[in-house]
C-alpha positions as CSV (number, residue, x, y, z in Angstrom):
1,X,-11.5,9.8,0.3
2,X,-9.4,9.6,3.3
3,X,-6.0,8.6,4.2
4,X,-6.2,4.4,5.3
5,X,-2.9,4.4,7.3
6,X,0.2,5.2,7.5
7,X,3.7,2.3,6.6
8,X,6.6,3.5,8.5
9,X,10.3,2.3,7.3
10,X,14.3,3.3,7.8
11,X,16.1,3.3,4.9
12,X,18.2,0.2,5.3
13,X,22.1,0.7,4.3
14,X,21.7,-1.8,1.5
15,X,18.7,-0.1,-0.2
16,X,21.7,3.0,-1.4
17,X,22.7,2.9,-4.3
18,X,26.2,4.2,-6.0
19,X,24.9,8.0,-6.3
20,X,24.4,8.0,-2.2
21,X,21.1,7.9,-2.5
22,X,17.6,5.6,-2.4
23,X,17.4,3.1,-5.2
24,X,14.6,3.4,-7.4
25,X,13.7,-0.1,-6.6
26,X,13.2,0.5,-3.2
27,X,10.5,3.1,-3.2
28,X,8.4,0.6,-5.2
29,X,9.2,-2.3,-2.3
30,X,8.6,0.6,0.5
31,X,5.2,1.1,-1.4
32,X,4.8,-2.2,-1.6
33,X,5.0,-2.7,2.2
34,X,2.5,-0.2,2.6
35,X,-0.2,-1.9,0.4
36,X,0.5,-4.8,2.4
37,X,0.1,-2.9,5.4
38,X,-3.3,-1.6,3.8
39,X,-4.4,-5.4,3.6
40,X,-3.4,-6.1,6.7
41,X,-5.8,-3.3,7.9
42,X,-8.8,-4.3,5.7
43,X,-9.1,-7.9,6.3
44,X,-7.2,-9.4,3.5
45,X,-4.1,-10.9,6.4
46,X,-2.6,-13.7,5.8
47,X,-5.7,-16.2,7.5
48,X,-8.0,-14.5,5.0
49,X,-5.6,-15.1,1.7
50,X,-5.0,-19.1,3.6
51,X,-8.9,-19.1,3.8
52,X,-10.1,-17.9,0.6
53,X,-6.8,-18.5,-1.8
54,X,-7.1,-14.7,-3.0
55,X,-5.6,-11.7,-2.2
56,X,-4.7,-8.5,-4.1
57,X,-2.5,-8.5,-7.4
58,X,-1.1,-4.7,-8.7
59,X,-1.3,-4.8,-12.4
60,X,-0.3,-1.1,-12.9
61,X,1.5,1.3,-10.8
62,X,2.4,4.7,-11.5
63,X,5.6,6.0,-9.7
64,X,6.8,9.7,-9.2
65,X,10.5,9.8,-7.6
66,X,10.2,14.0,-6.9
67,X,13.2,14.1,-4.3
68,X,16.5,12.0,-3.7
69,X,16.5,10.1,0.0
70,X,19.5,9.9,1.6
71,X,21.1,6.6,4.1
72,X,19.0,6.2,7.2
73,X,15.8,8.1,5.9
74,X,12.9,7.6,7.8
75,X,9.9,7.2,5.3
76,X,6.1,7.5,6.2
77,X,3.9,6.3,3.5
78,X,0.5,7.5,3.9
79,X,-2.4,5.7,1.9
80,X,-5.5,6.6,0.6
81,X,-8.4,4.4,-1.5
82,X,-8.9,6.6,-4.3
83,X,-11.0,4.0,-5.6
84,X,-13.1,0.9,-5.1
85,X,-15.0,-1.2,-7.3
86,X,-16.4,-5.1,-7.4
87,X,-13.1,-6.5,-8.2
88,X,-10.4,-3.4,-8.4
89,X,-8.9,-1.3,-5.8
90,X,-7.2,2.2,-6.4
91,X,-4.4,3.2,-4.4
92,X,-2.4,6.5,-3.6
93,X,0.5,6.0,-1.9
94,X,2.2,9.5,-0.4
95,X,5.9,8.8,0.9
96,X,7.7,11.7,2.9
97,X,11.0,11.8,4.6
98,X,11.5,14.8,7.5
99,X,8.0,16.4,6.3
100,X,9.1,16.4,2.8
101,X,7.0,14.3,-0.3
102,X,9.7,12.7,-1.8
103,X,7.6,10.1,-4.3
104,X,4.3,9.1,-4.7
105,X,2.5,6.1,-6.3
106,X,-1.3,5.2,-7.6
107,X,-1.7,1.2,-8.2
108,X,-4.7,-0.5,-9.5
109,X,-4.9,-3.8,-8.2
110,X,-7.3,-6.7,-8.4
111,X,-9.0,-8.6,-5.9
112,X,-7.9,-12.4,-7.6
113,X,-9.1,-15.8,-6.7
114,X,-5.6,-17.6,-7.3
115,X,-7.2,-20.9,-7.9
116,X,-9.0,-19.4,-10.6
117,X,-6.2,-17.6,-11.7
118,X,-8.8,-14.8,-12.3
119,X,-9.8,-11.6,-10.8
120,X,-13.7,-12.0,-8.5
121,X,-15.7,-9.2,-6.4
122,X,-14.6,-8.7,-3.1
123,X,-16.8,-10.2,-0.6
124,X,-19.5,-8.3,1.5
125,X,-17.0,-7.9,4.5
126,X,-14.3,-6.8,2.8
127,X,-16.0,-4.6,1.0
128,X,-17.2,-3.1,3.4
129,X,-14.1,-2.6,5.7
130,X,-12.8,-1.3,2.8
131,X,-15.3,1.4,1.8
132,X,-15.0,2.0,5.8
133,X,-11.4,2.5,5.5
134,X,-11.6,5.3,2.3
135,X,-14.3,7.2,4.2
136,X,-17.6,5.7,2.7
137,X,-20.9,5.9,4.5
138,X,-22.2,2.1,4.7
């Protein structure tokens, strides 16, 4: 295992919620920026989901909220494939604000064919950039 990339985001004024603090929403859309950052980096942009009709659907995340953010945060999510099989991708998400871990995240997703409406392998290339990008030997 090793760390696929890092997602970089400001807390945006909006995202606060009545206690002064993050919304618990909006570490699962941060997180959610950073998977799509972690496509973006593996091949599955927006030409290959246009291309192929698939792309990656979470169908369970697991979230720990273990410190409060405050307004203008700056949060650096870094990812790491835990996980990869022919059709499912595990995902741990690390977010810290000024050095600190203030939630993390593990998704399972599934590599779907949307036409299909069902979840298929991944194909050789991807694959392969992904086992690339969690450290695998080819």
């Amino acid at each position: 295992m090793s760390d696929v990339g890092t997602f970089r985001q400001r807390v945006r004024p909006e995202w606060i919620d009545y206690n002064g603090h993050l919304s618990e929403a909006y570490y699962v859309l941060v997180f959610g920026f950073a998977t799509d950052a972690l496509m973006e980096r593996t091949g599955m942009d927006e030409h290959y989901r246009t291309g192929s009709g698939c792309s990656l659907y979470t169908v369970e995340a697991h979230v720990r909220y273990l410190h409060e953010v405050g307004p203008d945060a700056d949060l650096l999510v870094t990812t790491t494939i835990t996980e990869r099989g022919a059709k499912k991708l595990r995902v741990a998400h690390e977010m810290t604000a000024d050095g600190t871990v203030v939630a993390t995240e593990e998704i399972v997703a599934l590599h779907v064919d949307t036409a299909q409406g069902r979840a298929v392998p991944f194909p050789d290339g991807i694959a392969a950039q992904l086992d690339q990008a969690a450290g695998r030997p080819a």
